[in-house]
N, C-alpha and C positions, 0 to 999 in steps of 0.2 A: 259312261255311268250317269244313270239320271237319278238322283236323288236330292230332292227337293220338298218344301213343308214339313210340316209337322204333323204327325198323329191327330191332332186336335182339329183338322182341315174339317169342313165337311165334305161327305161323298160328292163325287166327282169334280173336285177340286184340288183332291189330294190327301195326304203324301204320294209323291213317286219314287218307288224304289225298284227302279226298273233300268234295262239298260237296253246297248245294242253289242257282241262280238262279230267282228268280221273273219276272214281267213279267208287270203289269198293262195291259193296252189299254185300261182308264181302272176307276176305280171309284165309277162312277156306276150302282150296281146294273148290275153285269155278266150276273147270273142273267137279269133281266129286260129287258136291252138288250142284247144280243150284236153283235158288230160281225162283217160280213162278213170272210170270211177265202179263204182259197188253200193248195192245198198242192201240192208234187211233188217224187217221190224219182228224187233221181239215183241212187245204189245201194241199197237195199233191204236190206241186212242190218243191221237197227239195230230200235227200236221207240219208234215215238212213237203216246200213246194217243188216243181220239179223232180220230184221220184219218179215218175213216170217216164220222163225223158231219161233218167239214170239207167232202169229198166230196161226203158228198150234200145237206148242206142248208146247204154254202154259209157257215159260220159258227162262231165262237167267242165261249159262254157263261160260260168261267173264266177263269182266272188261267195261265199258261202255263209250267210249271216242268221246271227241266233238272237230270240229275243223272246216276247210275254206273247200268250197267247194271241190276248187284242191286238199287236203292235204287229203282225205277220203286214200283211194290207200295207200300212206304213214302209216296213221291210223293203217288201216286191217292189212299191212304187219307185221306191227312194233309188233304190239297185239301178232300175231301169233307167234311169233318169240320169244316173252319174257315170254309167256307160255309155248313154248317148251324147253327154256333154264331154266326155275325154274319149271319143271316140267316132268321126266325120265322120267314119265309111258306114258307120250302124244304121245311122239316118241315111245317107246320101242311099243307100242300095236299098232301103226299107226293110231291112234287117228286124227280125224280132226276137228280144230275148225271153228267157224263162229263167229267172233266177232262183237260187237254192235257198230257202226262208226257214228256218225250222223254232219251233215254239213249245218254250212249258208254261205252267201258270203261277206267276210268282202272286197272285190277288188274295192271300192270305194277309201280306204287307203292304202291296200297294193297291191302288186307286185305278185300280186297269178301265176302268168305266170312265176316266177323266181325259180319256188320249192324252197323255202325255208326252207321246214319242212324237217325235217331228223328223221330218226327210233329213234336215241339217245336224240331225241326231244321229244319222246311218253315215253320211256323205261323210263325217267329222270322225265318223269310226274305221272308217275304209281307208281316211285317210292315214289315219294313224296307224296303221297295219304293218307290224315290222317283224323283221324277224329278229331269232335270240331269245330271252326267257321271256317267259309270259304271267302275267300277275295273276292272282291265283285268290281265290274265295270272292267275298261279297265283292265283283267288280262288274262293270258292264253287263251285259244280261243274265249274269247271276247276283246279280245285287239285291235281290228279292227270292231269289230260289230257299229252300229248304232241303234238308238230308236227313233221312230216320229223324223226325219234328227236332233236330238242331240246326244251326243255318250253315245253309250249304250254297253252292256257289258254281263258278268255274274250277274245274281242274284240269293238272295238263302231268304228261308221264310223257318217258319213249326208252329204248332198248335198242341194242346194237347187236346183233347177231354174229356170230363169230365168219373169222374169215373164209373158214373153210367150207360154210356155205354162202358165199356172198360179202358179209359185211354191211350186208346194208341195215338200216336206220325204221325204225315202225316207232312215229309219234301220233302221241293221241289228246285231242281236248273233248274234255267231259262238261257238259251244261248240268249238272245234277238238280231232280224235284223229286224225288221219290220217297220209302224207304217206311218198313214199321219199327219202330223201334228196338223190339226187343230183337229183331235177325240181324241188327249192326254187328258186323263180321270183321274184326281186322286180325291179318294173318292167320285166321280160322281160330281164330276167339272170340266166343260169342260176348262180343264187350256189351251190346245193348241191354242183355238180361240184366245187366249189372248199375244200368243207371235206367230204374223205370221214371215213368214218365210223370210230371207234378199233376195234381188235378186234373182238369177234361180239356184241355186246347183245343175250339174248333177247327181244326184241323184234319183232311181228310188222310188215310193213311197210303191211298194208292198216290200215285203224282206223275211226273215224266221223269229219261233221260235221253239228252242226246248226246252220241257218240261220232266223232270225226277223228278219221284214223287218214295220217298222209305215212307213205311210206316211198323212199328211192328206187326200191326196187323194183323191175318192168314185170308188170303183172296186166294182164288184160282184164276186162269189169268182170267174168265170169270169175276171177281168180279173185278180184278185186270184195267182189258179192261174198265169195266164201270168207274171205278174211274180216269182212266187216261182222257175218255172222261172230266168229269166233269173239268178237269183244262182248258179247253177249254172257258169255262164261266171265269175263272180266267181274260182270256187275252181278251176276250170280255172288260171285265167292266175298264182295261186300253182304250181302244178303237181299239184292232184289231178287220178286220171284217174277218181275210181269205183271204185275197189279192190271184187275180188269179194268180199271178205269183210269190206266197208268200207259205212257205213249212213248217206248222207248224207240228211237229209231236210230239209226245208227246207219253210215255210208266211208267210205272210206277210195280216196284216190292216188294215184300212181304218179309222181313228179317227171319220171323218167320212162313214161309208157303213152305215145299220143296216136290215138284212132288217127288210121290213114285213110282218107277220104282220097289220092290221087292216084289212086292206083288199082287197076281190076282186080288184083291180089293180092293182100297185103302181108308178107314177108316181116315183119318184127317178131324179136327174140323175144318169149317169156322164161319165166323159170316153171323147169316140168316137177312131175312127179312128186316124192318125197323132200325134196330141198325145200319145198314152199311149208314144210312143217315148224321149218323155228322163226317164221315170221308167225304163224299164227300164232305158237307158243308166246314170240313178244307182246300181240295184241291183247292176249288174255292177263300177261302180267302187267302192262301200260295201264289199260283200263281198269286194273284195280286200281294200282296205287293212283291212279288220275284221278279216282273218285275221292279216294283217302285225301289225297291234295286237297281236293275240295272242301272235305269237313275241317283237315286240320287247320287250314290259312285261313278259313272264314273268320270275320269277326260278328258279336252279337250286331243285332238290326232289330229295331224298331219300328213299327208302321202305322195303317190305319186302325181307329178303332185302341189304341194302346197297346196293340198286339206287340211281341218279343218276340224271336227266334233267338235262343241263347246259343253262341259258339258252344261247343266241346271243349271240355278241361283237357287240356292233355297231361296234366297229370293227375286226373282222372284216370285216365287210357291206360298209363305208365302203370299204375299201382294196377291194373286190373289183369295184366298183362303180368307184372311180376309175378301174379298167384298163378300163374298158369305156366311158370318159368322161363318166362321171357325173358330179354333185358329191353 
């Protein structure tokens, strides 16, 4: 988490309210064991690096880091950099990577014209990379994001499938920047109508999201691609619809599924047919509430300019949700 100055800074100085998340899909020589992956863009106006290799060979070889639009560049470099230094054989064989960078625009708050983000920014995030619960709202590179114009954040969900297909595990973390107010959707209540918005906040209504689904169970990248889709209905049923100018991208990789490179034909088990339906089902319920995570744990943030992004009352939410016969 980089937040630092105050509102009062001048441009390109500051404030920074910006961060870096990493995520590891394990590190057991990731260079050298890549785990199958997926990807698919609901809207398109964003950039995440390395799709292209996702695409076409089905896989990811790094560490998978999310941050502000400006700070990708920084990202890539920082990635490569800390691969090469915890990793002789990278250099020694002339090995080159392509790391996974993906970006929304948190510059409603912060000072994205000030670079702020430094390589010992990412190195300091990767290293900290652990597993077990994951902190949730205004933290590392959602420290400056927005949700339907409250502040939003990181969020994180996942779903266990029952035994008798499997049992396995679909978690997801959400970068959330999107969202118009009034389609704020929880559990299909239109809670946004119910708190419009104060006066004009420059503030654009499209934004980004991105979506990272790790899941145990052995799915190959074509499986992998479909199920990434599916979290696309996740953020549906909050109320994105895709905004034109909104860069939702979304990928999704397999712990326990690694492209065989040693062999003329590779023989690993996926899961066929119908069974792969209640992993999808998890990904659509994950990435709602992942998203929910995100508005709920956010706290207000402050930026450049004197701007506010106010949290969500949640008992706001709660009364609004009563009338609708909630509990």
């Amino acid at each position: 988490t980089v937040r630092q100055g105050s509102p009062d800074d001048a441009p390109s100085t500051g404030p920074s309210r910006t961060g870096i998340t990493a995520i590891w899909p394990h590190r057991n020589d990731l260079v050298r064991r890549p785990v199958a992956a997926g990807f698919f863009a609901l809207s398109g106006t964003g950039e995440m690096t390395g799709r292209s290799e996702i695409e076409a060979l089905g896989r990811i070889c790094t560490p998978i880091v999310l941050t502000n639009t400006m700070g990708v560049g920084v990202g890539y470099d920082a990635v490569c950099r800390y691969l090469v230094e915890h990793d002789s054989g990278v250099g020694g064989d002339d090995g080159v990577l392509i790391p996974i960078v993906a970006e929304c625009n948190d510059a409603y708050l912060h000072d994205a014209r000030g670079h702020h983000l430094r390589v010992e920014h990412v190195f300091q995030a990767l290293d900290d990379a652990t597993g077990g619960p994951v902190e949730e709202g205004a933290i590392g590179s959602g420290t400056g994001m927005q949700l339907f114009r409250f502040k939003g954040g990181i969020g994180t969900s996942s779903r266990v499938v029952s035994r008798a297909v499997g049992g396995w595990t679909v978690g997801v973390l959400t970068m959330t920047n999107f969202g118009v107010r009034h389609r704020l959707t929880v559990d299909g209540v239109l809670v946004g109508r119910h708190i419009p918005l104060e006066g004009s906040p420059q503030l654009a209504d499209d934004g980004s999201g991105i979506v990272v689904i790790a899941t145990d169970a052995p799915l190959d990248s074509r499986q992998l691609a479909r199920l990434a889709k599916r979290a696309s209905l996740g953020l549906g049923r909050t109320g994105s619809f895709g905004a034109d100018g909104s860069g939702e991208l979304l990928i999704a990789f397999s712990t326990s599924y690694f492209p065989d490179t040693s062999s003329l034909v590779s023989e690993q088990r996926v899961i066929e047919s119908h069974y792969i339906d209640s992993l999808f089902e998890a990904a659509v319920d994950a990435t709602e509430e992942s998203v929910l995570n995100a508005l709920f744990m956010a706290q207000s943030t402050d930026g450049r300019y004197g701007r506010v992004l106010e949290a969500i009352s949640l008992d706001t939410v709660g009364e609004i949700m009563g009338q609708y016969g909630r509990s």
